[in-house]
N, C-alpha and C positions, 0 to 999 in steps of 0.2 A: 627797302630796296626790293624791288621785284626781282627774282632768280630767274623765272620765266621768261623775262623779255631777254635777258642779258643771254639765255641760253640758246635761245631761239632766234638770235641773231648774232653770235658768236663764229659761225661757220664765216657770214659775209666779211666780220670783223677782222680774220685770221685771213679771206681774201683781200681784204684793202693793206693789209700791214705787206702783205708777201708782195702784191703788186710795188707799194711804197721800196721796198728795199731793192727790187727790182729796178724800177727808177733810177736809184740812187746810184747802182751799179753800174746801168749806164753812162749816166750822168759824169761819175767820175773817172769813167775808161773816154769818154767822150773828151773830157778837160782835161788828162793827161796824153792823147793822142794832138790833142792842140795846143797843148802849152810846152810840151819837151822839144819840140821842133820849135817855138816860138821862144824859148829861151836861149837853145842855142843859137840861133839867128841873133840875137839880142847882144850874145857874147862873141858876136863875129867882130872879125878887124876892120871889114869892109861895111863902108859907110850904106852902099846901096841896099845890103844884106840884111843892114840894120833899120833898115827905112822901113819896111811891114810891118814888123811887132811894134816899132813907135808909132803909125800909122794906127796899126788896131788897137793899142796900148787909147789913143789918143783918141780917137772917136768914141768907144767903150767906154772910157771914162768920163770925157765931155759931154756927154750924153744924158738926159734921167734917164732912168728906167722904165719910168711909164712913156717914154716916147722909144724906147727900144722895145717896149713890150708891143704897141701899136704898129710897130714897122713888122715885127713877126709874124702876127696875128692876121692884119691884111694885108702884109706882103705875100705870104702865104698861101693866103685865098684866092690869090691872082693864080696860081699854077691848078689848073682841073686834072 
């Protein structure tokens, strides 16, 4: 094992983990600002209330993901 390489790109290494957990942070303030609103809507009494989250419950899941990844990616690209 080379010490040298591992050393000498270490610095970048410790930038991609810290971005990564970064990410992740988001990610999941992102999914709990969308889902505790989308649960309680879920546990509502009223039917209309409850028509979004089964709405997005249902499309989300109906869906692959490689055809939701393609809706983000250049749906995306449509906004300059």
């Amino acid at each position: 094992m080379n010490w040298e390489v591992i050393i000498k790109w270490l610095p970048r290494l410790a930038q991609g983990a810290t971005l990564t957990l970064e990410l992740v942070a988001i990610a999941v303030i992102a999914g709990l600002i969308l889902a505790i609103p989308m649960g309680i809507a879920r546990a509502s009494r009223h039917w209309p209330v409850r028509a979004l989250p089964y709405a997005y419950i249902f499309f989300f899941r109906g869906t692959p993901l490689l055809v939701q990844l393609f809706l983000v990616y250049y749906g995306l690209a449509q906004f300059d």
